[in-house]
Each structure stands twice: as structure tokens, then as C-alpha cells.
C-alpha positions as a Markdown table, in Angstrom:
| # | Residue | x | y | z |
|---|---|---|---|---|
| 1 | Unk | 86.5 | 50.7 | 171.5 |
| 2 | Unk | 88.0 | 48.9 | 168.7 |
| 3 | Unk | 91.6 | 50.1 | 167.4 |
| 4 | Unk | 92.7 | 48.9 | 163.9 |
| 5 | Unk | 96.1 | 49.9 | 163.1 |
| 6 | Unk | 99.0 | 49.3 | 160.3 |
| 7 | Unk | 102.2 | 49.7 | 159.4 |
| 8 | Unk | 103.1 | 50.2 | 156.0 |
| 9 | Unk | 106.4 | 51.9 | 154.1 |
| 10 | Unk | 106.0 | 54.5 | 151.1 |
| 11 | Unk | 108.8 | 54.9 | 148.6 |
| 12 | Unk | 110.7 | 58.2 | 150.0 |
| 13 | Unk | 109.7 | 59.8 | 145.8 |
| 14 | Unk | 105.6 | 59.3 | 147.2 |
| 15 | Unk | 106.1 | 60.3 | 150.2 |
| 16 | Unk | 105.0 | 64.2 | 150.0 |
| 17 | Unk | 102.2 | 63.0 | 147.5 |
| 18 | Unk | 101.3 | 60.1 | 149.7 |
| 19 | Unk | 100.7 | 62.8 | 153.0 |
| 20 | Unk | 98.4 | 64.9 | 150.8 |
| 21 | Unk | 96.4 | 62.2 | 149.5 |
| 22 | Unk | 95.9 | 61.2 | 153.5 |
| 23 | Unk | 95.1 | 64.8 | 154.3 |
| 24 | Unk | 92.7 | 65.2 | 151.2 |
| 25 | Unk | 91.0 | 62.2 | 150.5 |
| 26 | Unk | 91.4 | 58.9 | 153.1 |
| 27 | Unk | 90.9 | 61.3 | 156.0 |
| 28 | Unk | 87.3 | 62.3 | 154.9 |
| 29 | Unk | 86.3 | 59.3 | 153.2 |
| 30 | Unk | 87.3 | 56.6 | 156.5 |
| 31 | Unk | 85.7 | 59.3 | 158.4 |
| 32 | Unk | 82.3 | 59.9 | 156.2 |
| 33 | Unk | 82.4 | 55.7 | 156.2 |
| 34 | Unk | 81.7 | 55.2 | 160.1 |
| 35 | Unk | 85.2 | 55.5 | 161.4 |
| 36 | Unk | 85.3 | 57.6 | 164.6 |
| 37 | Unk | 88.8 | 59.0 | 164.6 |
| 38 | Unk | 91.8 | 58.5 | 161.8 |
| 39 | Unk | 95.4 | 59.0 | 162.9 |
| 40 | Unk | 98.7 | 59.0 | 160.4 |
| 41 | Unk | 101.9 | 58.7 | 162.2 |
| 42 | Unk | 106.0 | 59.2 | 161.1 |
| 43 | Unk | 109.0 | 57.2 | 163.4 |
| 44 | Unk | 110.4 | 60.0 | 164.9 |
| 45 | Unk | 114.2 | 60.2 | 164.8 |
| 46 | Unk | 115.8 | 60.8 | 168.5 |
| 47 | Unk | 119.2 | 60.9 | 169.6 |
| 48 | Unk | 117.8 | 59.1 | 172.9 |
| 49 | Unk | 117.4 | 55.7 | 173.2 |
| 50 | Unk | 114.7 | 54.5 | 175.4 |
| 51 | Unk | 115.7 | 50.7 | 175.5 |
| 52 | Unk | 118.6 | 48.5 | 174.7 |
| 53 | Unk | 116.5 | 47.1 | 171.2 |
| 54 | Unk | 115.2 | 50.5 | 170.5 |
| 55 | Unk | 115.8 | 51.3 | 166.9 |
| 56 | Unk | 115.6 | 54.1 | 164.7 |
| 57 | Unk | 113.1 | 53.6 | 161.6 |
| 58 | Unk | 113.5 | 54.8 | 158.1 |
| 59 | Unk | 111.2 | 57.7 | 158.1 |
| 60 | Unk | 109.2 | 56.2 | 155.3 |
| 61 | Unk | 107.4 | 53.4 | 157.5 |
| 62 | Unk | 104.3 | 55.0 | 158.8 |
| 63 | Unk | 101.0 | 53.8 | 161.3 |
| 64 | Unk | 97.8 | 54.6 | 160.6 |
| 65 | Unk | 95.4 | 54.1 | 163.0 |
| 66 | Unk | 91.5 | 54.2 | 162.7 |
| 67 | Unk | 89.2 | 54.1 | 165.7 |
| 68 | Unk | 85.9 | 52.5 | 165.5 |
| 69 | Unk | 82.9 | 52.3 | 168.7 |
| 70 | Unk | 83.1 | 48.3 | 168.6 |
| 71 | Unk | 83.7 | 45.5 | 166.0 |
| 72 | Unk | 80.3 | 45.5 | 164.8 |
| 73 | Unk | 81.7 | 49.1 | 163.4 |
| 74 | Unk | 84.4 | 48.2 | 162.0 |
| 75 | Unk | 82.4 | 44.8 | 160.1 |
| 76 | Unk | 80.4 | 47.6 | 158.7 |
| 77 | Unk | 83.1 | 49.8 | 157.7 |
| 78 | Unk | 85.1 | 47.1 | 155.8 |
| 79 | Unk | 81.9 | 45.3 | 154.1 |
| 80 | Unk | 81.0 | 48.6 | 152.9 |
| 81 | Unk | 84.4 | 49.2 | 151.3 |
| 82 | Unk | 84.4 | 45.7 | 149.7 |
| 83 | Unk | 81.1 | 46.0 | 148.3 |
| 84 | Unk | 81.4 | 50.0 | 147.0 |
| 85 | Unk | 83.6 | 50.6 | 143.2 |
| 86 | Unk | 84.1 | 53.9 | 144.4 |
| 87 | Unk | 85.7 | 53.2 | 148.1 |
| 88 | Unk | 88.0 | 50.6 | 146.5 |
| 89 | Unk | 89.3 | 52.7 | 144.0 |
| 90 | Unk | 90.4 | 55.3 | 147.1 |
| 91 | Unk | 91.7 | 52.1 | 149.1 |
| 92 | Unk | 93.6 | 50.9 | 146.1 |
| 93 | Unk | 95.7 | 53.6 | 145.5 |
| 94 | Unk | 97.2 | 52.4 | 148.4 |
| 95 | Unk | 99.4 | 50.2 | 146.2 |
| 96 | Unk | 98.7 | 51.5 | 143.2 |
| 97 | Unk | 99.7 | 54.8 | 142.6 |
| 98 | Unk | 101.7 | 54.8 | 146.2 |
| 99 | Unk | 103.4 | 51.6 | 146.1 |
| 100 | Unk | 102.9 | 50.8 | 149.3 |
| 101 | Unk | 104.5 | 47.3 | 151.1 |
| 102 | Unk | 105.7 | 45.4 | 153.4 |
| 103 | Unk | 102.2 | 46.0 | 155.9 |
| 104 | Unk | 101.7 | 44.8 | 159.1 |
| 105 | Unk | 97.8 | 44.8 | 160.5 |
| 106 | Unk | 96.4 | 44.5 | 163.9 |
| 107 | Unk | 92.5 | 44.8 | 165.5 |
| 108 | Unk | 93.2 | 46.3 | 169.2 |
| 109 | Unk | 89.9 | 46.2 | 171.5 |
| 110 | Unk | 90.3 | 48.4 | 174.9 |
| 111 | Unk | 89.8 | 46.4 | 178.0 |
| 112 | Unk | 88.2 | 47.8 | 181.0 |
């Protein structure tokens, strides 16, 4: 299994749109474009801390995480979005009409 995951912030004012948009359109259309599962997640704010460097986030830095068979899958996924109008209009509004920043991006594979 192949695990691609980010972490981006969303200005707090796009935050409520931003969670519909997720819910409404990227969840369907990463799913309907060969991805297996799609995952948003919020910090979560504890009065625990769990280790010494353990820090609590701004609640407007989220991960999303998409979960593809193998990297063959995920090849497909992304050519397909880089070649289709339509599926980089959805991906753009990303920055666009979010005004999303400061990503980080990792591809995970499961060993064993």
C-alpha cells in the first residue's frame, strides 16, 4: 500500500468553506479517480503533553491523506489529474479560492 499524505494550513476565514468543499467535491472526485481511501485530519488541542517537543498546532494546519494499492496507482492517479482541465480546476482551488500554503508532501509505502 502506498500512503501519500500532506500538510497544508487554510486561512482560519476558509476554513468552514474549505471542510465543505472536502466533504462535497475532493472526497468523490480522489475517490471516483482510483484512490482507495481519502482521509482529512484537524491537530487536536490537548491539555496533555505526550513528549517533551510535543507542541500544540494552530487548528488551521490540516493532513490529508490518500491511500492508493501500489505506486503504479498513484502514477495513474496524478498523470490523470495533470492531463484532465476538469480535475485541475478541483485541485486548483486548493490555492486558489482556499489560499492554501506552507505544504509539506510525503509518499509512505507499507513494509511487510
Amino acid at each position: 500500500m502506498i500512503l501519500v499524505q500532506w500538510s497544508c494550513e487554510v486561512p482560519q476565514v476558509k476554513l468552514e468553506s474549505f471542510l465543505i468543499y472536502v466533504k462535497d467535491r475532493l472526497l468523490p472526485f480522489y475517490e471516483s479517480f482510483g484512490c482507495l481511501r481519502y482521509e482529512l485530519f484537524f491537530p487536536m488541542i490537548t491539555d496533555k503533553k505526550y513528549f517533551p517537543y510535543h507542541i500544540s498546532e494552530d487548528n488551521n494546519r490540516y493532513t490529508e491523506q490518500l491511500l492508493f494499492k501500489d505506486l503504479k496507482d498513484f502514477d495513474k492517479f496524478y498523470e490523470r489529474i495533470e492531463n484532465e482541465r476538469a480535475a485541475q480546476e478541483i485541485v486548483g482551488m486548493y490555492t486558489k479560492e482556499f489560499g492554501i500554503k506552507n505544504c509539506n508532501f510525503k509518499i509512505l509505502m507499507q513494509v511487510g
